[in-house]
N, C-alpha and C positions, 0 to 999 in steps of 0.2 A: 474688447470693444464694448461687449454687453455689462460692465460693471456697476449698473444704479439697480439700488434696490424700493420694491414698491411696498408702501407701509401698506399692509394688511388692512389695520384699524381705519384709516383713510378710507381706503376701497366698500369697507363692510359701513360707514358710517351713513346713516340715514338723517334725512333733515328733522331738526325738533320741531317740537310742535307749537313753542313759544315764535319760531321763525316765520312756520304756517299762518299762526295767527296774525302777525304783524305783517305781513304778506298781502295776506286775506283783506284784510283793514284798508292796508291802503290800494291794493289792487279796486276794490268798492268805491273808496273816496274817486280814485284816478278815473273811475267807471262813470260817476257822476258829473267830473269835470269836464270829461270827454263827448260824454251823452250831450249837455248843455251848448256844443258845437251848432244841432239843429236850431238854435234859437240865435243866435249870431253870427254862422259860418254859413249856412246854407242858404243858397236862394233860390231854391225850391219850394214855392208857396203850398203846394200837398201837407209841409207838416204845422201850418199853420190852421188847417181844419179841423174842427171840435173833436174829431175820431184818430187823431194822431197827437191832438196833447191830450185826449184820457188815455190813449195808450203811456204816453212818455209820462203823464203824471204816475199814472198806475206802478210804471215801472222805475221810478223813484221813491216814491212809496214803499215798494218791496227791496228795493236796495237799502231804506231808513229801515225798515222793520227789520232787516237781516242783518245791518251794525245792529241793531238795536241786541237782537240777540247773540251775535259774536259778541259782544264786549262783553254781555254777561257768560259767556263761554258753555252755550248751549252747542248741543247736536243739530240741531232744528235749525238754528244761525246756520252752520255752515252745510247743511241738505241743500237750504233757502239757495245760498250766497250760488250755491255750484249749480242750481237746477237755475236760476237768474242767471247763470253767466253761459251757462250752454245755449239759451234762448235768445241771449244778447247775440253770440256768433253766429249764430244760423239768420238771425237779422241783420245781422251788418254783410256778412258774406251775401245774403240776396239781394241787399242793397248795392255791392260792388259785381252783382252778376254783367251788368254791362260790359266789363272786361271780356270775358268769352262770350256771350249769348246777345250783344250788343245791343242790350233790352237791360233795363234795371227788373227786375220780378217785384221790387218794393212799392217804388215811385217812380219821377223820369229819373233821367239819367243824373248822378251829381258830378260837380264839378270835380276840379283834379284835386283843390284841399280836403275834401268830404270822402271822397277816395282814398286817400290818404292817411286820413283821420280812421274811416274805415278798418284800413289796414291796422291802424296802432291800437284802435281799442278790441280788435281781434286778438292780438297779442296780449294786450292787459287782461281780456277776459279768457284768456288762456291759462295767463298767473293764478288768477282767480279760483278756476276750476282746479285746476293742480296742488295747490293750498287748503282751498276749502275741503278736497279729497283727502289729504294729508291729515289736515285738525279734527277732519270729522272721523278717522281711524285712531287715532291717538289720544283722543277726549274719552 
């Protein structure tokens, strides 16, 4: 019954770090498309006050400054991309705290696409960190 056999080399094979980087890249890019969300998706007027676009300017900034140094295939690039993307999930997550705590901890409440959106760029900024950890071992 039990006659398949499991390749060794498969099981031991760890991801490269050409994949991490191309990962990393567009995990970034994906992060900036996503982020851009507040400025067409959302109608919540909160992040149209001068303290929520230096925050999101700031924070595209450091997304530019962090391809800037991945593409030149620094350390520094991917510390940047992965300490940027743990900051991004702790923001979107307190953003979706309305879910359990039916209180946003950010702003008011967003609506169900923003929620949504939430959720996906938690996920991308998950790639992100997982990636950036990867290339920043292996550089």
């Amino acid at each position: 019954m039990g006659d398949f056999k499991v390749d060794k080399n498969i099981i031991n094979r760890k991801t490269s770090y050409q994949f991490n980087h191309n990962l990393l890249l567009a995990s970034l890019i994906a992060l900036t498309v996503i982020g851009s969300a507040y400025y067409w998706a959302d109608d919540r007027g909160e992040f149209f006050e001068p303290f929520w676009i230096i925050v999101l300017s700031i924070w595209y900034m450091t997304i530019g400054f962090s391809l800037l140094l991945v593409f030149r295939k620094t350390k520094s690039g991917y510390l940047i991309a992965g300490v940027l993307s743990w900051i991004t999930i702790t923001f979107w997550v307190c953003d979706n705290s309305h879910i359990i705590f039916q209180a946003s901890l950010i702003a008011s409440e967003p609506n169900l696409f923003m929620t949504i959106r939430n959720f996906i760029g938690v996920v991308i900024a998950g790639l992100s960190i997982f990636s950036s950890h990867n290339a920043f071992h292996k550089i």
